[in-house]
C-alpha positions as CSV (number, residue, x, y, z in Angstrom):
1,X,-12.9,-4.1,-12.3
2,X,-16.2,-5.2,-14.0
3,X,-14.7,-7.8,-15.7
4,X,-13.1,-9.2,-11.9
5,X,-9.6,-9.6,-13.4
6,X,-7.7,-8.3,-10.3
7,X,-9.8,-10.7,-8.0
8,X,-9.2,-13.5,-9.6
9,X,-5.6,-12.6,-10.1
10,X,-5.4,-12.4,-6.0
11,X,-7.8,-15.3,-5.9
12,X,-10.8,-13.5,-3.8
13,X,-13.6,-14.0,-5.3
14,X,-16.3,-15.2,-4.3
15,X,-17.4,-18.5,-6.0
16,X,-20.8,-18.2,-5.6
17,X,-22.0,-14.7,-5.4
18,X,-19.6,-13.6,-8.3
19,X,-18.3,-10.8,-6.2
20,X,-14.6,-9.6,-5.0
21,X,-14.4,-10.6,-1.2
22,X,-12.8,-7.1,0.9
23,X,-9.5,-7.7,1.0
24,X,-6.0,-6.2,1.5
25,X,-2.9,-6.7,0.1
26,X,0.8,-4.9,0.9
27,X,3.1,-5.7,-2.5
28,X,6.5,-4.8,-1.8
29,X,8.7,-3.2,-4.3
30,X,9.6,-6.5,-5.9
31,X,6.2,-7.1,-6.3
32,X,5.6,-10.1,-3.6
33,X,2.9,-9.8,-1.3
34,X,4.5,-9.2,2.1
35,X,0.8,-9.3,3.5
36,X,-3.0,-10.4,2.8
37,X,-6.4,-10.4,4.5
38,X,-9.5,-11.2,2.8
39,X,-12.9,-11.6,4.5
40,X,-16.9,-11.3,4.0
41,X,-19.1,-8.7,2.7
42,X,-20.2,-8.6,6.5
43,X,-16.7,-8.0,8.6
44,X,-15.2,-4.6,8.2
45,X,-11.3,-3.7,8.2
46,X,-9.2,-1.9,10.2
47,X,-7.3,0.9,8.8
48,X,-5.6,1.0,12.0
49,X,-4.3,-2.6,11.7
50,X,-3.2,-2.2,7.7
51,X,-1.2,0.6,8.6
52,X,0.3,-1.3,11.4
53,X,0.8,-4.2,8.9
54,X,2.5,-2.1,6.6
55,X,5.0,-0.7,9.3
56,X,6.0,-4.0,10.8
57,X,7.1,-5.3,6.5
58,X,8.5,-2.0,6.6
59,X,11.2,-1.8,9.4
60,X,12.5,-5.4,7.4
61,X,12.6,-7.4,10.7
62,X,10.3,-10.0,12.6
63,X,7.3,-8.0,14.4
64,X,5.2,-10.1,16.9
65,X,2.0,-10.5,17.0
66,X,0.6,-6.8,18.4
67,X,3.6,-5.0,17.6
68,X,3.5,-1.1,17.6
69,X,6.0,1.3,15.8
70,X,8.7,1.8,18.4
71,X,8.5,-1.3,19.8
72,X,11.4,-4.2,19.8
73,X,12.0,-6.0,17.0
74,X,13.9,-9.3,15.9
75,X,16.0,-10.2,13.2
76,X,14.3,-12.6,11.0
77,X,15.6,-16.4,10.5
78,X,14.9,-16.4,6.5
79,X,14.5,-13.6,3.9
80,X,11.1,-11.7,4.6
């Protein structure tokens, strides 16, 4: 993206340095973003944690904070 389209479409990039900040997005199928993260050149990301991101919009239902695959689950109170 040399031209920076899809950063400024999500909004991350960097104002001053002219760069795309590292960040993640999960889209669903309707095309809304379920989940985002953006940070620094200088903080690394978690594969780990995007995959557990992506499981808990997944199974359609309200994960706490530090939720695993297998673990409880509620129903949500509005339309994820």
């Amino acid at each position: 993206d040399p031209e920076h389209k899809v950063c400024r479409l999500y909004h991350v990039l960097h104002p001053r340095e002219n760069v795309a900040l590292r960040a993640t997005f999960i889209v669903d199928p309707s095309g809304v973003i379920q989940y985002s993260m953006a940070s620094g050149m200088n903080i690394g990301r978690s594969v780990e944690e995007t995959l557990r991101a992506f499981r808990a919009v997944c199974t359609g239902k309200l994960c706490p904070a530090d939720w695993q695959p297998g673990e409880a689950t509620a129903e949500p109170t509005r339309a994820p």
